[in-house]
C-alpha positions as CSV (number, residue, x, y, z in Angstrom):
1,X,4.4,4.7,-7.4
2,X,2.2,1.8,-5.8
3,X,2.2,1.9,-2.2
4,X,0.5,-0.8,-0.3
5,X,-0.4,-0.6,3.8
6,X,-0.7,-4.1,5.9
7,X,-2.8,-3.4,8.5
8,X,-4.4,-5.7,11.2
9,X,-7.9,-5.6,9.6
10,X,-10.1,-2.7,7.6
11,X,-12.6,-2.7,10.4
12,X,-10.1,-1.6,12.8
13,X,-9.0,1.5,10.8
14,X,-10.5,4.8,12.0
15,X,-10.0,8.4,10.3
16,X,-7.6,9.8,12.8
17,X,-5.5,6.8,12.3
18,X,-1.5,8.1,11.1
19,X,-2.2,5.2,8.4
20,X,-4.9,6.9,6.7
21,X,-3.2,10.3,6.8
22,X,-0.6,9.0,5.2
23,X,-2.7,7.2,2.6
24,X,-4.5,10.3,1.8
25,X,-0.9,12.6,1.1
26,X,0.4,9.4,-0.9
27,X,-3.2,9.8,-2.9
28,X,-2.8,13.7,-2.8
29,X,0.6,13.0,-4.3
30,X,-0.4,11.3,-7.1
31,X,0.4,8.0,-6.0
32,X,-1.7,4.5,-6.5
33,X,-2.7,3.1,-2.5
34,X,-3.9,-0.1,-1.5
35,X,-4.6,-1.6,1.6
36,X,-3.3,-5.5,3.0
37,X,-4.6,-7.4,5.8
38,X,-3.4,-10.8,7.6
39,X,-5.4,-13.4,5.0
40,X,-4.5,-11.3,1.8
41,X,-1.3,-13.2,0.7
42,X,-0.9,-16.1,-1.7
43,X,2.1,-17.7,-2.2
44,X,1.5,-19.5,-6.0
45,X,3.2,-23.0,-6.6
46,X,5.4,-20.9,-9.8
47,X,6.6,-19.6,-6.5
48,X,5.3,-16.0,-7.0
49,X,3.9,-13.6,-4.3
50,X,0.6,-11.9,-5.4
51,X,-1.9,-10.4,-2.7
52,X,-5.7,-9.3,-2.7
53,X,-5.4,-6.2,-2.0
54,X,-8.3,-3.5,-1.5
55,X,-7.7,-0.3,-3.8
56,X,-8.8,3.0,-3.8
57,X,-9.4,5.3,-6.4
58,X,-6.7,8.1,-8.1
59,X,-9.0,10.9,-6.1
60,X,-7.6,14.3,-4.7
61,X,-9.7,13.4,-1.1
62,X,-9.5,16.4,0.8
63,X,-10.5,15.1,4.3
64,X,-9.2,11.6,5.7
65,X,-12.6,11.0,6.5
66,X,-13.8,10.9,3.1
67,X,-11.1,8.7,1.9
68,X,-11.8,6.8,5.2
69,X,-15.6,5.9,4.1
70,X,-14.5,5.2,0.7
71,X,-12.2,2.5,2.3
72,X,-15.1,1.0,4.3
73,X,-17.8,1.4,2.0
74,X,-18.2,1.0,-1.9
75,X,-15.6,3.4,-3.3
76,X,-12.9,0.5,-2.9
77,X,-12.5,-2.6,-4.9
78,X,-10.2,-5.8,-4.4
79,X,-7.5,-6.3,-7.4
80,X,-5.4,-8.8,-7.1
81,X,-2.0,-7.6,-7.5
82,X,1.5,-9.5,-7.7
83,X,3.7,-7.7,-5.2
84,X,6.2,-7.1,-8.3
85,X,3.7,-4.5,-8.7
86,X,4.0,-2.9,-5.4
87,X,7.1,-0.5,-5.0
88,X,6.6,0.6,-1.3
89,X,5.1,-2.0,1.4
90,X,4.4,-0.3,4.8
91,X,3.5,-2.5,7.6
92,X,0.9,-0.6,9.7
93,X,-0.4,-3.5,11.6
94,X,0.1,-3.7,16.1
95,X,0.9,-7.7,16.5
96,X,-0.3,-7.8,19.8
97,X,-3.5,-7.0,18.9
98,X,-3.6,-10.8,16.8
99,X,-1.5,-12.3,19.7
100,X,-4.8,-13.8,21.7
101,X,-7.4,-13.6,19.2
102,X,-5.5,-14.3,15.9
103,X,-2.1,-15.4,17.0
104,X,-1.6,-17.2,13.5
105,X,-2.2,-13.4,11.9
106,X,0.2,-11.6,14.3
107,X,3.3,-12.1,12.5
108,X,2.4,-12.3,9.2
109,X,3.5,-9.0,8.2
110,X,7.1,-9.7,8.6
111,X,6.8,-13.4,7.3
112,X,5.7,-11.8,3.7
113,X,7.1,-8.9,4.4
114,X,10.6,-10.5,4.0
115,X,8.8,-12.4,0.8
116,X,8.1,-9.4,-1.0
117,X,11.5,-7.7,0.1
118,X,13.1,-10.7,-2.1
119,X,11.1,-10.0,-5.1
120,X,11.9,-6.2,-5.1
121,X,9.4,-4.4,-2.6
122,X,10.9,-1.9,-0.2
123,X,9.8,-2.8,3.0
124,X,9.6,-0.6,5.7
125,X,9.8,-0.6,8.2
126,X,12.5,-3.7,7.7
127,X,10.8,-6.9,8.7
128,X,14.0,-8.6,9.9
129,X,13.9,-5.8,12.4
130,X,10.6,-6.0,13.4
131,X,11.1,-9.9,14.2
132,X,13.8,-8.9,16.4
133,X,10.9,-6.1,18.1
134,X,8.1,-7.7,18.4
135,X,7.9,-7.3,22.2
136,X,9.5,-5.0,24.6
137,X,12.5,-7.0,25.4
138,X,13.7,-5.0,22.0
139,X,14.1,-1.8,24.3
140,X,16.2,-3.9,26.7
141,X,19.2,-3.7,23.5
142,X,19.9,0.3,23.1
143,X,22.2,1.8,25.8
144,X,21.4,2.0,29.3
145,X,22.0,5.6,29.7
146,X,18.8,6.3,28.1
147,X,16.2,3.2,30.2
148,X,15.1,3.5,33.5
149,X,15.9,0.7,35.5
150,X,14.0,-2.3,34.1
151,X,13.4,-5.7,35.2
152,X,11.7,-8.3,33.5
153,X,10.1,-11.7,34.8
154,X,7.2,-13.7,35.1
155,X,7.9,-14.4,39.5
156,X,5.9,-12.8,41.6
157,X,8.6,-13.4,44.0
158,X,11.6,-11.2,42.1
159,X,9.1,-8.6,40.8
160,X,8.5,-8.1,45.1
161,X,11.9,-8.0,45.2
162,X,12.4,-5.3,42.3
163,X,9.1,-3.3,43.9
164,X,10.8,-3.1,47.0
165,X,14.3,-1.9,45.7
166,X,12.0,1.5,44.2
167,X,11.4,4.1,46.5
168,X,9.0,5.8,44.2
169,X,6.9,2.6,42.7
170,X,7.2,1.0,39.7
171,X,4.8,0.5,36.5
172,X,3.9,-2.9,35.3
173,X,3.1,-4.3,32.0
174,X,2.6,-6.9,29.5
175,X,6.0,-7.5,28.1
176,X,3.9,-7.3,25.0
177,X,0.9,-5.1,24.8
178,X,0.4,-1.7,23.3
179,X,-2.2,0.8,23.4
180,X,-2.0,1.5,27.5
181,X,-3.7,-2.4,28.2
182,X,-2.8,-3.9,31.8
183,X,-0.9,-1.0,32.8
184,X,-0.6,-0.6,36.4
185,X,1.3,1.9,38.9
186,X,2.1,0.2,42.1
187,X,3.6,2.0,44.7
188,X,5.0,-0.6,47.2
189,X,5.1,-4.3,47.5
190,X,2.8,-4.4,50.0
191,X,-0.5,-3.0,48.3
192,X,-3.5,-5.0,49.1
193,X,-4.0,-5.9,45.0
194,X,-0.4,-6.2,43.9
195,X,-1.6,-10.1,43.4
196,X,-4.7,-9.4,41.9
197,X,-2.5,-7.3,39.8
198,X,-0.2,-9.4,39.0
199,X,-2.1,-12.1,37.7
200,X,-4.3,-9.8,35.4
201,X,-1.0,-8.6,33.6
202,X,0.7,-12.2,33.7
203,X,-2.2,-13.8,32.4
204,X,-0.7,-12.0,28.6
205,X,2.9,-13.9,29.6
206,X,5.9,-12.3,31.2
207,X,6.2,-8.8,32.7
208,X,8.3,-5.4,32.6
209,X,8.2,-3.6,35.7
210,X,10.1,-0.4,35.5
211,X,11.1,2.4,38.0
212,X,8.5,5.1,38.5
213,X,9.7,8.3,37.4
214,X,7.3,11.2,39.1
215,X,7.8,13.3,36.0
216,X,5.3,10.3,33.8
217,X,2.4,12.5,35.8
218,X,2.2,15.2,33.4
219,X,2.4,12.5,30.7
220,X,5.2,11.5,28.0
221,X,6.7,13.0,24.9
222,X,5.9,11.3,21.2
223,X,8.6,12.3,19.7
224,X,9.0,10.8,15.7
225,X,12.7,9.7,13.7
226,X,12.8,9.1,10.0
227,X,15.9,7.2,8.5
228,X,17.1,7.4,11.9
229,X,16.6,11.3,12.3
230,X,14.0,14.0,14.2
231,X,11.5,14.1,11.7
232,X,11.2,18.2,11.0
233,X,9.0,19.9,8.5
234,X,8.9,23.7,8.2
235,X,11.3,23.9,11.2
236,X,9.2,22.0,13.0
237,X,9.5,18.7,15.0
238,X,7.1,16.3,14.9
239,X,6.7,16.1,18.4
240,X,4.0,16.7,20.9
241,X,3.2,15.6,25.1
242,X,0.6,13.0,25.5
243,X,-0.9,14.5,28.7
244,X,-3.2,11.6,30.5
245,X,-6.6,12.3,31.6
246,X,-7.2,13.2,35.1
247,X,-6.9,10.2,37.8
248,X,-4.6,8.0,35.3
249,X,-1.3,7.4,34.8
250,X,-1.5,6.1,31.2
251,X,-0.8,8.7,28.8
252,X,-1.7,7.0,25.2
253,X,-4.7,8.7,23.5
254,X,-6.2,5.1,23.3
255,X,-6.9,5.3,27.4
256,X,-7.9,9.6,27.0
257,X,-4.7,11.2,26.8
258,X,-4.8,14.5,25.1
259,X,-2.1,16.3,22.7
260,X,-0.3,18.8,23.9
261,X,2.4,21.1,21.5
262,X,5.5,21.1,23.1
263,X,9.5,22.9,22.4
264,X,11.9,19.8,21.7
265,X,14.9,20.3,24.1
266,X,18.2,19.3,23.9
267,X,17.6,16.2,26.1
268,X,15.1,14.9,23.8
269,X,17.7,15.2,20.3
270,X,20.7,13.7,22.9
271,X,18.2,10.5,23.2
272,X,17.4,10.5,19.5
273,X,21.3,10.3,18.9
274,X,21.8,7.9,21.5
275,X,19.2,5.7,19.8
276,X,20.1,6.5,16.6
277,X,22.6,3.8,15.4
278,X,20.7,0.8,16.5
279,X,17.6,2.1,14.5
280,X,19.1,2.0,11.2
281,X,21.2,-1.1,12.3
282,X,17.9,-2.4,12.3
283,X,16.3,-0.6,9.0
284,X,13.9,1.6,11.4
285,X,12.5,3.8,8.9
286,X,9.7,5.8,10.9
287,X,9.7,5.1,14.7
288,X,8.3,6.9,17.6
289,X,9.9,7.6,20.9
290,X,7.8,7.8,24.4
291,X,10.1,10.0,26.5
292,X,9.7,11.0,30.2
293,X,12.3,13.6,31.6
294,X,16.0,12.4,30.3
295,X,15.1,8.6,29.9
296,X,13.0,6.8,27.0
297,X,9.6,4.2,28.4
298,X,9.3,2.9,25.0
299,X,10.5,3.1,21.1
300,X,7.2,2.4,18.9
301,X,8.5,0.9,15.6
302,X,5.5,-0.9,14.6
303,X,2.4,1.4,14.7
304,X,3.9,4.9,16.2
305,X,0.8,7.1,15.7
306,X,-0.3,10.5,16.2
307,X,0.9,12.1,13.0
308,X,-2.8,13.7,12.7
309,X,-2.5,15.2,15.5
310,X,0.6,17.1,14.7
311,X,-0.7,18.2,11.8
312,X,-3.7,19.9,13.7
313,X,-1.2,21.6,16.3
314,X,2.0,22.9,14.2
315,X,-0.2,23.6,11.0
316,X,2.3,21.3,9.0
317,X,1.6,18.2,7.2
318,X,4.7,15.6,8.3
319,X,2.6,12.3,6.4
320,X,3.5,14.5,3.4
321,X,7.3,14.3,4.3
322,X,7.3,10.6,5.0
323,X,5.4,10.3,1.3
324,X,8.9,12.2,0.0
325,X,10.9,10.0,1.0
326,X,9.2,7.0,0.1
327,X,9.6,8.9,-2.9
328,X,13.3,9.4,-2.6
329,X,13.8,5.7,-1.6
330,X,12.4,4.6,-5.3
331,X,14.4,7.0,-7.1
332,X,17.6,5.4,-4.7
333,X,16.7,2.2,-5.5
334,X,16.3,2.7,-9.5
335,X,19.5,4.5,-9.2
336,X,21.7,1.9,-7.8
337,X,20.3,-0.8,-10.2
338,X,18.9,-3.2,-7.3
339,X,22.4,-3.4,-5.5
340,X,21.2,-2.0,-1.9
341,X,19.4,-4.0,0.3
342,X,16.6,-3.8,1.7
343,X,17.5,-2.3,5.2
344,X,20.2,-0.3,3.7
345,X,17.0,1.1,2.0
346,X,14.8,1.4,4.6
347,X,16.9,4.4,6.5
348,X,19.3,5.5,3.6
């Protein structure tokens, strides 16, 4: 099996990076990898789909690192490779990180993504889903039991209004953004830099203030579905508290959270269910969850990272068990002759 990762660029890769682990158990696995980026696609005038896509060697790496300096260094060469070739496309890459710098690159995953869908590749996760996700206004369409209360707008004016309807603050943010950027606790509508505020985060377009729940202090829960399900391994959830670093409010290890190893309650598998249906509605193969107390902040279903860290706190490998059922999903799609589509596929 050929699997191929689209990522936002080489340079930006790192060795802790849930793309790289799971590169190194598809590699461990016996598997051929190979990497994408935004200007590797060429669509021919025969009308076929090839890509330049930076391999790596058949090796049994042992550490991500090593398989990390192989990627950046000389132990990986470019082959160009119709996508027929491919069986398994994963789109690793964050848009928002293209949307100011490269905004012709940040949505070119799910352009060839639906190319190479077309000619056979299994896509995941679906890239007529992602379109519909590629800001948070996607969280505004699961059920409301499971959001805090949300409002979204680019006016000062109604986002003073919404500030002063919550008692306990609200946090603002980019409507698109990842990675903790421009995020902002404000307790009342009457701090002194609400307007400096303001325009930092609106300078990035419109806004999503949402109600301050007091349990976000002691962080947020990552909590990982596959094919629309906990992800478990061993008995064990891939879950863990992203705990933020003293004085912040933002829990993402990108601004100095720290993993914590957690027990997965009831609460947490209620919003899993709740959530479940529209995720493979939408052909959400591997998504991560941000919880806080009984409601859901976010639902990652581009990048959702922290699969490494797992592995270090539970002592089980879950980049293994997504590899198996890439696995099972080319066995499922040899079996059926072609007939399922793509996002029936991408959660089956």
């Amino acid at each position: 099996m050929r699997i191929a990762f689209f990522v936002n660029s080489i340079e930006g890769e790192t060795p802790n990076y849930s793309t790289t682990h799971l590169a190194l158990a598809a590699l461990n696995r016996g598997h051929d990898i190979c990497y994408l980026t935004p200007s590797d696609f060429v669509l021919r005038p025969d009308d076929s789909l090839v890509a330049r896509a930076l391999t790596l060697p058949a090796s049994n790496y042992k550490k991500a690192e090593t398989l990390f300096k192989d990627l950046q260094g000389d132990g990986a060469s470019v082959e160009t490779l119709n996508v027929a070739e491919i069986d398994v496309l994963l789109l690793r890459n964050d848009p928002s990180e293209d949307a100011t710098g490269r905004p012709w690159a940040a949505h070119v995953g799910t352009v060839f993504g639906r190319l190479a869908a077309a000619r056979g590749v299994i896509v995941l996760n679906d890239p007529d889903g992602l379109t519909r996700a590629q800001n948070k206004l996607y969280f505004q369409d699961f059920p409301a039991s499971v959001r805090p209360e949300t409002l979204i707008a680019k006016s000062i004016e109604e986002i003073r209004k919404f500030i002063d309807q919550q008692k306990k603050g609200v946090i603002l943010k980019p409507l698109q953004g990842s990675g903790g950027k421009n995020v902002f606790k404000i307790a009342s509508a009457r701090d002194a830099n609400i307007k400096q505020i303001f325009e930092a985060v609106s300078e990035e377009g419109y806004l999503i203030a949402q109600s301050f729940m007091p349990e976000a202090s002691q962080g947020d829960v990552r909590f990982f579905l596959m094919n629309g399900q906990p992800l478990q391994r061993d008995g064990k959830y891939a879950a863990f508290r992203r705990a933020p670093a003293e004085g912040e409010i933002r829990s993402n290890i990108h601004a100095g959270g720290s993993a914590v190893a957690i027990e997965v309650t009831d609460t947490m598998l209620t919003i899993a269910e709740t959530v479940r249906p529209k995720l493979i509605q939408d052909g959400m193969f591997l998504v991560g969850l941000d919880i806080v107390g009984d409601k859901l902040l976010e639902i990652n279903v581009f990048t959702p990272g922290g699969l490494n860290n797992l592995s270090q706190m539970y002592g089980v490998d879950f980049a293994l068990s997504v590899i198996e059922a890439l696995e099972r999903k080319v066995d499922i799609r040899k079996g059926y002759g072609g007939t399922l589509s793509n996002r029936e596929l991408a959660t089956f």
